[in-house]
C-alpha positions as CSV (number, residue, x, y, z in Angstrom):
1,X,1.2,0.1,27.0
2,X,3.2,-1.2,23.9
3,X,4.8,0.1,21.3
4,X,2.1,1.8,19.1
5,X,1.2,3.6,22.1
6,X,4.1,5.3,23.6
7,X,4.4,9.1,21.8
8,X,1.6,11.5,23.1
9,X,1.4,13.8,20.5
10,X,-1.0,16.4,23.1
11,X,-0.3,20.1,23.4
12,X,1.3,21.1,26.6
13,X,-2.4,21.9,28.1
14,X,-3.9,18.8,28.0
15,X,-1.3,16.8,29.9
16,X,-3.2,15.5,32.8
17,X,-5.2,13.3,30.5
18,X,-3.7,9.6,30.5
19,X,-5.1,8.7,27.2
20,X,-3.0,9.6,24.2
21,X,-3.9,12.2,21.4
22,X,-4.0,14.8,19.3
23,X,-6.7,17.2,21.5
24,X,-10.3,16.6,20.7
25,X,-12.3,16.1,16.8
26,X,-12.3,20.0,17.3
27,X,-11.1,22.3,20.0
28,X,-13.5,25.2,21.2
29,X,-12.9,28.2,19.6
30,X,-12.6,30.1,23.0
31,X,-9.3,27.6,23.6
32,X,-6.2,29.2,24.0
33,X,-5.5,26.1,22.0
34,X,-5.3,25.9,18.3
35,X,-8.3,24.6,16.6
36,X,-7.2,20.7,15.6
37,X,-9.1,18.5,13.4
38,X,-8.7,14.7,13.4
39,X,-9.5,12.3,10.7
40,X,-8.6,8.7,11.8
41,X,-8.8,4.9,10.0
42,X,-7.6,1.5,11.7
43,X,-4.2,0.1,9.4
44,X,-1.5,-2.5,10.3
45,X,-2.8,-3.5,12.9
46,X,-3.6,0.1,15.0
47,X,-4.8,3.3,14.6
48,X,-3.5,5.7,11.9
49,X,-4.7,9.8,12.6
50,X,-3.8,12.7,10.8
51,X,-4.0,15.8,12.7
52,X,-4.3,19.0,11.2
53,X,-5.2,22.9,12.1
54,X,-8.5,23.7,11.9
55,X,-8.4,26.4,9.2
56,X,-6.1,24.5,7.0
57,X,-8.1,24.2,3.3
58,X,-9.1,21.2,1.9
59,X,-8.6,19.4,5.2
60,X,-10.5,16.7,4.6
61,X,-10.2,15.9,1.1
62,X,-6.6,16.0,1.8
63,X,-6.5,13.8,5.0
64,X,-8.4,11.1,2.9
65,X,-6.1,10.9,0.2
66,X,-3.1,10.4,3.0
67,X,-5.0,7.7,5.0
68,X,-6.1,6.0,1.4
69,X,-2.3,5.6,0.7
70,X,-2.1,3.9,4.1
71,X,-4.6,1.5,3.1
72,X,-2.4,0.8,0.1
73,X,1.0,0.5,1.1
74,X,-1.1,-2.1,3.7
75,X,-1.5,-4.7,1.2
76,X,1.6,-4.1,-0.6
77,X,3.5,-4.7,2.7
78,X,1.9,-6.8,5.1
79,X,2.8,-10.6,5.4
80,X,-0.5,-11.5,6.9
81,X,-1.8,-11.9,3.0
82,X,-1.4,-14.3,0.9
83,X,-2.1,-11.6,-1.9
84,X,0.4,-9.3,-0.5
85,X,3.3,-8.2,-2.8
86,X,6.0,-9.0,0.2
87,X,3.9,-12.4,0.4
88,X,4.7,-12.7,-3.2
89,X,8.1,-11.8,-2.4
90,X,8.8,-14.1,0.1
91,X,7.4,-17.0,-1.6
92,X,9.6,-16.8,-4.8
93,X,12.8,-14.8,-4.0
94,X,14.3,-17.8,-2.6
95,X,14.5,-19.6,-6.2
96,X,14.6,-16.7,-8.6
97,X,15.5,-12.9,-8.6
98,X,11.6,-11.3,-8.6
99,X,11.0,-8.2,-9.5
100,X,9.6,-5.8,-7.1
101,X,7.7,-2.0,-7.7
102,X,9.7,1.0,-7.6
103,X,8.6,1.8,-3.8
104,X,9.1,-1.2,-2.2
105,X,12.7,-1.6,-4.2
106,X,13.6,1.8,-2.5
107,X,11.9,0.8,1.0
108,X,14.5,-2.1,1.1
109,X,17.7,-0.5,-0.6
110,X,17.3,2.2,2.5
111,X,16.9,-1.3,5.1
112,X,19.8,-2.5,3.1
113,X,21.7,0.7,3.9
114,X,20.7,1.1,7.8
115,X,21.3,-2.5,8.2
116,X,24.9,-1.5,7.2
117,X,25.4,1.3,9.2
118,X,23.8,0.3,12.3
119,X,26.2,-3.2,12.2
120,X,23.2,-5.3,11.6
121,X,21.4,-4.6,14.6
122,X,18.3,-3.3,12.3
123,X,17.5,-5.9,9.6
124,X,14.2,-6.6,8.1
125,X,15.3,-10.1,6.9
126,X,14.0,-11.8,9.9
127,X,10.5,-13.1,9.5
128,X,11.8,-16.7,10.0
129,X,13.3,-15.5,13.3
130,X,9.8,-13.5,14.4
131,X,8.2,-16.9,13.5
132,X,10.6,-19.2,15.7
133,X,9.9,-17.0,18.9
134,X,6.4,-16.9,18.5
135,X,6.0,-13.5,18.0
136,X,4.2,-13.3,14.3
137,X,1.4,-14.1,16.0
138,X,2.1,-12.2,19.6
139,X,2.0,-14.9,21.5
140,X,5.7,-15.2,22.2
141,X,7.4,-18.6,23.1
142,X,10.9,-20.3,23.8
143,X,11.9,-22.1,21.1
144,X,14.4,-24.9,21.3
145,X,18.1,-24.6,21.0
146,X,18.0,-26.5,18.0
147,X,15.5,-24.1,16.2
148,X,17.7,-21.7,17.0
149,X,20.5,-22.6,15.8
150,X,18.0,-23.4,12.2
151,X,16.4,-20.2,12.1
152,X,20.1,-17.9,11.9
153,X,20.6,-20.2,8.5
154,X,17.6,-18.3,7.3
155,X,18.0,-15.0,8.4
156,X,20.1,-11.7,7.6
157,X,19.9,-9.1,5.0
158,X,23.6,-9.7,3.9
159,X,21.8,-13.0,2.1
160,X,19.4,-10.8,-0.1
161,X,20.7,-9.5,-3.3
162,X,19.1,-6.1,-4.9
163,X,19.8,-5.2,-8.4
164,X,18.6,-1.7,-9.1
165,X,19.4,-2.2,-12.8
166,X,16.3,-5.3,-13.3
167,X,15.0,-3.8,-9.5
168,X,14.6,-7.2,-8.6
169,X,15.1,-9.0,-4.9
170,X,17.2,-12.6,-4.6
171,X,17.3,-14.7,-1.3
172,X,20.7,-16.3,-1.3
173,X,19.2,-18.6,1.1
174,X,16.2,-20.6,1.1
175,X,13.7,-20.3,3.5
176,X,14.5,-16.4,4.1
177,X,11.7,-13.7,4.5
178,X,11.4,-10.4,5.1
179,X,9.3,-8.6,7.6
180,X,8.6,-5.0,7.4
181,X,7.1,-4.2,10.8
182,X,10.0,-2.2,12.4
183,X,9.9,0.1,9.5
184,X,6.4,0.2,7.4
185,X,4.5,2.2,9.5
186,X,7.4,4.7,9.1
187,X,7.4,4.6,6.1
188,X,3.6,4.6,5.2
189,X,3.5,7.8,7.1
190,X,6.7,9.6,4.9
191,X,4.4,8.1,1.4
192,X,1.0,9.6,3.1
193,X,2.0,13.2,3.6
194,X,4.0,13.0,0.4
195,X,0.4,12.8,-1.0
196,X,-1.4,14.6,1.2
197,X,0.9,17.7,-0.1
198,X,-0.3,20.0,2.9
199,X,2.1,22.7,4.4
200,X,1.2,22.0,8.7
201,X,0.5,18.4,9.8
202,X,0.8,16.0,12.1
203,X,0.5,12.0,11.2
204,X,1.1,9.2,13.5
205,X,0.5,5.1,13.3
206,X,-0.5,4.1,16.7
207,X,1.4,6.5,18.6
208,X,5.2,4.7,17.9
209,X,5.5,5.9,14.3
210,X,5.1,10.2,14.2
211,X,6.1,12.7,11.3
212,X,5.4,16.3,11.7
213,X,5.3,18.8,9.1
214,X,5.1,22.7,9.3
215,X,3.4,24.3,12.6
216,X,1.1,23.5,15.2
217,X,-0.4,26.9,14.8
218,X,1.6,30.1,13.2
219,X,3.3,31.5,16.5
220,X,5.3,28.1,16.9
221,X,7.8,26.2,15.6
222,X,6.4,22.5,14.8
223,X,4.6,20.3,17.0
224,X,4.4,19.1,20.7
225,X,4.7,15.4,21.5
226,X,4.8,13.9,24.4
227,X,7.1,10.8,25.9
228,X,5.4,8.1,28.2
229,X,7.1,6.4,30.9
230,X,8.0,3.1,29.6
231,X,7.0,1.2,32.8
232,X,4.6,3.8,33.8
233,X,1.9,4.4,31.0
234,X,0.3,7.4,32.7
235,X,3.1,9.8,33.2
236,X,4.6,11.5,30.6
237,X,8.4,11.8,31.1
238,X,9.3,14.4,28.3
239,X,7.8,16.8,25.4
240,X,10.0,16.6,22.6
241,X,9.0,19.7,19.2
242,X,9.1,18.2,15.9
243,X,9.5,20.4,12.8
244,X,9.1,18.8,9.3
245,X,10.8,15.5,10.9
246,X,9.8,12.1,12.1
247,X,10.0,10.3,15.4
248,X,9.4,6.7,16.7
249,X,9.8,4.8,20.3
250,X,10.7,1.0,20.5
251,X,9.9,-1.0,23.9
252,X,8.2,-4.4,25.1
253,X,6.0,-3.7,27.4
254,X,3.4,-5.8,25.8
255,X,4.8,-7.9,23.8
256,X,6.9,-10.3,25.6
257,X,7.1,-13.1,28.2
258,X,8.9,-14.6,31.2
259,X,11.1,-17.2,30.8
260,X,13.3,-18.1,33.9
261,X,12.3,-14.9,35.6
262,X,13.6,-12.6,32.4
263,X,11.3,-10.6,30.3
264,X,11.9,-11.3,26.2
265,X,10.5,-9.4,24.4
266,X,9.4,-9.2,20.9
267,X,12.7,-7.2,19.7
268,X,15.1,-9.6,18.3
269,X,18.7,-9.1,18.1
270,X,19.0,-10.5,14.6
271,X,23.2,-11.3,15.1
272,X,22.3,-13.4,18.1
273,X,18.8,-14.2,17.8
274,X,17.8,-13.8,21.1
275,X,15.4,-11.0,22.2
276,X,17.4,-8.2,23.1
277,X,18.0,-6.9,26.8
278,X,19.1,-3.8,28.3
279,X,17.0,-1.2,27.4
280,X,13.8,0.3,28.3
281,X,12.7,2.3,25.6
282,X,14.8,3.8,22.7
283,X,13.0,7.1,20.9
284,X,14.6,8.1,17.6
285,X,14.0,11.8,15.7
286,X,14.9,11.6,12.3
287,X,14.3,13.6,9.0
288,X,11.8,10.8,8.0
289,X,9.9,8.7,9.6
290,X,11.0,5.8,8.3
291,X,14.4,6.2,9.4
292,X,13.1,7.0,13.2
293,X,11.5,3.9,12.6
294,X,14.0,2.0,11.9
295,X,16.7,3.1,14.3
296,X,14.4,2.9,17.3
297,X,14.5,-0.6,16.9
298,X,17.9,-0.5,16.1
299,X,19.3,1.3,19.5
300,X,16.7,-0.4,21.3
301,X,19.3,-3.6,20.6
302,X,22.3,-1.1,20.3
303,X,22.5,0.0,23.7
304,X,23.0,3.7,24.9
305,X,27.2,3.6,24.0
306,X,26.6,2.5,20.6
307,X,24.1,4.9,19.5
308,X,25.8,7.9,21.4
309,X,28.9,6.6,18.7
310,X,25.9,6.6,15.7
311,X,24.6,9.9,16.4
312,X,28.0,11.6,16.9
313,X,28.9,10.2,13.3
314,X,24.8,11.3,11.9
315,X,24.3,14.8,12.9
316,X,21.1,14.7,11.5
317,X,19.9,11.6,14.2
318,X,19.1,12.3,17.4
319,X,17.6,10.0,20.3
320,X,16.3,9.1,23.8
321,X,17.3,6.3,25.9
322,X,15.6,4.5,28.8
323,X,18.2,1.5,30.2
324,X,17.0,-0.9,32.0
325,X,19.6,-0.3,34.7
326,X,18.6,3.0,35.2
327,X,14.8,4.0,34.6
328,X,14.7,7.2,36.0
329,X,16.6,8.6,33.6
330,X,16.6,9.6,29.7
331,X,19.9,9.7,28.2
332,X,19.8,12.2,25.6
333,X,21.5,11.5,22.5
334,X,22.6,13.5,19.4
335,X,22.5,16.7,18.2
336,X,19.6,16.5,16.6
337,X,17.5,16.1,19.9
338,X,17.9,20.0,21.0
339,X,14.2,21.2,21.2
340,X,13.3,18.8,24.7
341,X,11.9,19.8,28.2
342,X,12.1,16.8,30.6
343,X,9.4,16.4,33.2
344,X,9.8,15.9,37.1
């Protein structure tokens, strides 16, 4: 299991299944279950679904104009093109300002901002870092002290200068580039419902990356999802109701190596550059899903005492911790975490 599939967005009634998802295409009408329809297209690299009741109008008109806006924000925001406008980006914004659309100007004054508050731990200024582990191409390595001590010249969003005024990007260092994957698929999901514009749904990217809007059906309050057992794939640990918010898990299971009998993984610590350890899992609830996004991957580096100290000071963040040291057990975070049953 990796990251895009650790939230189970099931209802309560299907949990013995071991797959993840949102029911079947359609429920049978004799379900106690609501009726869910799911419309589904492959993006960034996984699965996006968009999961709505079965009596909801327009359903399917309105599901294709969310995943359609995935499909966009997909070559605006992926590295792996040449064509790509943060391709562009990266290529230029090292010798001149460069001017950037409105979205993606907003999409990194808001990395700017978490990248602030979180002490740098989440910082999308790190593609030359992702590169020197090995990880842009999932096939991590050890790199040698030497390229490590190169790559943190070339890395850090305190080196990028945005001017909302021209809404153009600078690198203050060459050689700098920016890599959205720890919080695209966030926020790709915030731009698709935006546009979908329906009043109960449910939208994920692969699992990780979930924003919830209205009800599951009308005698509840938002929507079940479920959280996996990061070292056991099969067992759901805790169901966790979203209402008109986001939510997003960080871990390595997949993605990593051994090196000297320690796992690294692909979640870099950008102020040390070194994969960072401790944690199991980090799961983030947040009013978007960018920002759950985000900060998954920021408290996965964080550690549980730092984030308890970020959620006390962001009533609106809430979160759930697996440490390495103890995997048993989810530290609950936040008061924005309130609506969560934990599983035996």
């Amino acid at each position: 299991m990796n990251r895009r599939d650790f939230l189970d967005p099931r209802r309560l009634a299907n949990l013995a299944a071991p797959a993840i998802g949102i029911a079947d295409e359609m429920e049978s009408a004799s379900s106690a279950e609501p009726l869910l329809v799911r419309f589904s297209r492959p993006a960034m690299a996984t699965t996006f679904e968009v999961v709505v009741p079965f009596a909801q109008p327009g359903a399917h008109e309105r599901a294709a104009v969310a995943l359609d806006e995935i499909d966009r924000l997909e070559a605006q925001l992926t590295v792996f093109r040449d064509s790509s406008e943060v391709s562009r980006l990266n290529a230029s914004a090292g010798h001149h300002p460069v001017r950037v659309e409105r979205n993606l100007f907003d999409l990194l004054t808001l990395a700017r901002d978490l990248h602030r508050q979180t002490e740098g731990a989440f910082d999308v200024a790190v593609g030359a870092l992702i590169k020197t582990w090995g990880f842009y191409h999932r096939q991590g390595r050890m790199p040698t002290p030497q390229d490590r001590a190169d790559v943190r010249q070339r890395i850090g969003m305190q080196h990028m200068i945005l001017d909302p005024a021209r809404q153009t990007v600078f690198f203050q260092r060459k050689g700098l580039e920016i890599n959205l994957g720890s919080i695209g698929k966030g926020f790709a999901l915030d731009c698709a419902a935006r546009l979908a514009d329906v009043p109960n749904l449910l939208i994920h990217g692969g699992h990780s990356s979930v924003l919830a809007h209205g009800n599951e059906k009308p005698d509840t309050s938002g929507w079940v999802v479920g959280l996996t057992d990061p070292e056991r794939p099969n067992c759901r640990r805790a169901l966790v109701r979203l209402n008109n918010r986001g939510m997003a898990t960080s871990a390595i299971t997949h993605q990593h190596f051994v090196h000297d009998g320690k796992k690294l993984g692909h979640l870099l610590d950008p102020r040390t550059a070194w994969p960072a350890q401790g944690m199991l899992s980090a799961t983030v609830t947040a009013p978007t899903a960018a920002e759950a996004d985000a900060l998954a991957t920021a408290f996965f580096i964080l550690g549980v005492d730092k984030t308890r100290a970020y959620c006390d000071a962001h009533p609106d963040i809430g979160a759930a911790l697996v440490a390495a040291n103890a995997p048993h057990r989810i530290t609950l975070l936040g008061h924005a975490l309130t609506e969560v049953e934990l599983l035996r």
